[in-house]
Every structure is written in structure tokens, then in C-alpha cells.
Phi, psi and omega in degrees: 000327192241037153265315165282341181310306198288290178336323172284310181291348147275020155273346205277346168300346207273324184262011181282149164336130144285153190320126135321115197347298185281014137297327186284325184278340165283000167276335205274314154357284157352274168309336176312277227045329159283013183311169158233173181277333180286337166290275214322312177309329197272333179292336185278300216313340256211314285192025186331299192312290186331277188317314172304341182266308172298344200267323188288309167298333228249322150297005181268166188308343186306289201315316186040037184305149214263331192224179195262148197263133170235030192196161199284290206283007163258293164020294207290298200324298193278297197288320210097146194278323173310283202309338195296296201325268212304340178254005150309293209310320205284309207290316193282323199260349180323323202271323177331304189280343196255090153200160200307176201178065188322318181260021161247030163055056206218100176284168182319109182080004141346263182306310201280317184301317206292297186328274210315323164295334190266325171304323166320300196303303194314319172300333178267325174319289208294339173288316200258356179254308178137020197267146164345138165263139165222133188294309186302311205308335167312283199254048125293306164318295181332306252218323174347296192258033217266318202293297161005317193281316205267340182271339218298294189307309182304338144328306172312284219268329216217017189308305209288339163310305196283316174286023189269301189292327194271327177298350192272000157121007196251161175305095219321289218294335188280284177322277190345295183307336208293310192279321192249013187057004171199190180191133148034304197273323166322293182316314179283350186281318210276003167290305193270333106032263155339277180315010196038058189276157167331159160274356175271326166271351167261337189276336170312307192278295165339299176270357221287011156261331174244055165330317201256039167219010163279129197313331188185151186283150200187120178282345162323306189286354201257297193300309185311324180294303162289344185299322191285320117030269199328296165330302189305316183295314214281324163092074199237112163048049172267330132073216184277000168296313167088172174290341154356356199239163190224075200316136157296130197290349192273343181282303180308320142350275190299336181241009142116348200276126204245173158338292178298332155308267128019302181280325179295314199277276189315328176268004154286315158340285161283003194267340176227037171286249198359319185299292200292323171314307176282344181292306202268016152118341185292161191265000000 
């Protein structure tokens, strides 16, 4: 039974939403290294709604950028054009993600304030341990939990099974597995998979419950895993999950992270989920 469970719910990526155009070509970018400012100017032109949502996030106070951005191509200026890519993509997929998720208990913008939240924290994790800025870990976080979307029903229909599993002492996500033969972080990898997202931004979202059961450690999967953590202690999109959770001592271990870490970063956390949550539009 949960060897067809899993068979089924991985056919349903195949009929999930496809990426939106001007994500695919901005995703297609990436790799590029020769971008110009003038591709990135010719995918918007097309794209108002969109470039208006980018112009808007890209003035909100999280940037805190010294003067006001009016144009795609001052944009590029401050922010970097790999960070503009990534706040096309999180802007394309909003309306996907912001809607209710009956079988994680998650009402309307549920999911998407928590994805934003964990995108907050994980970027202040990586500012406060003193780590690289990396542009992808903003939409891994983000993306993180995409696969929820494609589990609501199957979740739904098999609930009583899985918190039956989950009261003998195991982790919701672990019961997910147990029962459906598969869970959420599987699902969303082979969703973004699909999507021809990095491998690297698939391997974050796969594992971001299990870090240490990923073939070799990586810190992108490592900040997202306490970032998500983090949220959760935090009661940021916990929906049925409950509060169960814990960082794997080997990531924090691996990323250097202390208490006072922790404390600072959440309370940055909550100090800009809000902001950002009305820019892209969540409820």
C-alpha cells in the first residue's frame, strides 16, 4: 500500500504548475556568467506586473538600499543581477505557494509567510556566522516546502494514519514517510527537478529535514535546515506539525552555532517576515 501511495503521489509532479516563463528564462541565466543587464531588461519588458512587484520588493526596508530604485537596470546596480534572478523567481511562484494546504493544517499564506521566514532567518544565519553571501540559499529557503502543495491531499485523506505514527515519538515528517512511502522534501526536490533548478538548491530542499543523511554536507542545506528549525520553535507556519523539532547537532556542529546565534536571528526574523510578506502580496 504505501509503495503505490508513493508511486502515486509522484506522478502528480508531472501535472504540478510549471515554472512561469520569465522564471525559466531567468533561470536559464544563471549559468551564464555573461549575463547583461539588457537580457534581464528584454525578459521584464514583457512582464509589468511582475517588474512592479520587483521594483517594489527591491525598496522594501529588508534591502535597505541608500536611494530609491526606479528601473530594472538600477536594480542590477545595487543588488547584483544573480540576486535581481532570484527575486524574479521567489515573485513568480508566490501566487503558486500562497494558498491554503488543507492537509498540513496551513490556511491561506500559511506556507508562503513561513517559506519567507525561513528565507529571512537563513540569510541572517549566513550574515551572522560571518558566511559567504549566497544569493541561492534566499530561494532554497524560499522553495523549501513547495512539495506540501503536491502531499495537501494525499495528507489529507491518510492524516489519521500518519499522526497515529507520529504520537509513538517520531517526527511528523518521519510518519509522513512512514505511511506514504515517501514526504514533502522528496517530493519538492523532484518538483524543482523538474524545473531544471541547480543541483544544489534541489539538494537543500530534499534533505532540509535530514542534513545528515545527505551523500556529503553542504552548507546551503545546513543553514536551511536550522533556518526551518528555527521557524518552526518560533510557531512560523507549524500548521500540524507541532513543535517536534530540533537542528541536527552535526549541522550546527558544522556551522559553528551557538545560542546567541539563534536568539539574534529570530528576533531579526520576526522583525522583517512581515515586511516582506505584504510586498509579495501574502495574506
Amino acid at each position: 500500500m504505501k509503495n503505490k501511495s508513493r508511486v502515486d503521489i509522484l506522478s502528480k509532479v508531472d501535472s504540478f504548475p510549471s515554472m512561469p516563463g520569465a522564471a525559466v528564462k531567468m533561470l536559464s541565466l544563471l549559468d551564464n556568467p555573461d549575463t547583461t543587464v539588457t537580457q534581464i531588461e528584454g525578459i521584464l519588458r514583457y512582464e509589468p506586473g511582475l517588474t512592479a512587484n520587483i521594483l517594489k520588493l527591491t525598496n522594501s526596508a529588508y534591502f535597505g538600499l541608500p536611494s530609491k530604485v526606479g528601473s530594472v537596470k538600477h536594480a542590477v546596480v545595487l543588488l547584483g543581477w544573480r540576486r535581481l534572478v532570484q527575486l524574479v523567481m521567489a515573485s513568480c511562484v508566490s501566487a503558486i505557494m500562497n494558498k491554503s494546504v488543507p492537509g498540513y493544517d496551513l490556511p491561506p499564506g500559511g506556507l508562503w509567510r513561513h517559506s519567507i521566514a525561513v528565507s529571512v532567518a537563513s540569510e541572517g544565519l549566513m550574515k551572522e556566522l560571518g558566511l559567504p553571501s549566497d544569493d541561492e540559499v534566499f530561494t532554497a529557503a524560499l522553495l523549501h516546502d513547495l512539495g506540501k502543495l503536491v502531499l495537501g491531499s494525499s495528507i489529507k485523506d491518510d492524516i489519521r494514519a500518519i499522526e497515529i505514527t507520529a504520537s509513538e515519538g517520531v517526527p511528523f515528517e518521519v510518519a509522513e514517510y512512514m505511511v506514504l512511502g515517501t514526504d514533502h522534501a522528496e517530493v519538492g526536490a523532484k518538483i524543482l527537478e523538474s524545473w531544471s533548478f541547480p543541483p544544489k538548491i534541489v539538494n537543500a530542499v530534499r534533505w532540509h529535514h535530514e542534513p545528515d543523511s545527505a551523500e556529503e554536507s553542504d552548507v546551503m542545506l545546513d543553514i536551511v535546515h536550522v533556518a526551518n528549525v528555527l521557524c518552526l520553535m518560533m510557531g512560523i507556519g507549524i500548521g500540524r506539525e507541532g513543535l517536534r523539532y530540533e537542528p541536527s547537532r552535526l549541522a550546527t556542529k558544522r556551522l559553528g552555532l551557538h545560542t546567541a546565534h539563534l536568539e539574534i536571528v529570530a528576533s531579526r526574523t520576526m522583525q522583517w517576515v512581515n515586511e516582506l510578506t505584504e510586498v509579495f502580496g501574502a495574506k
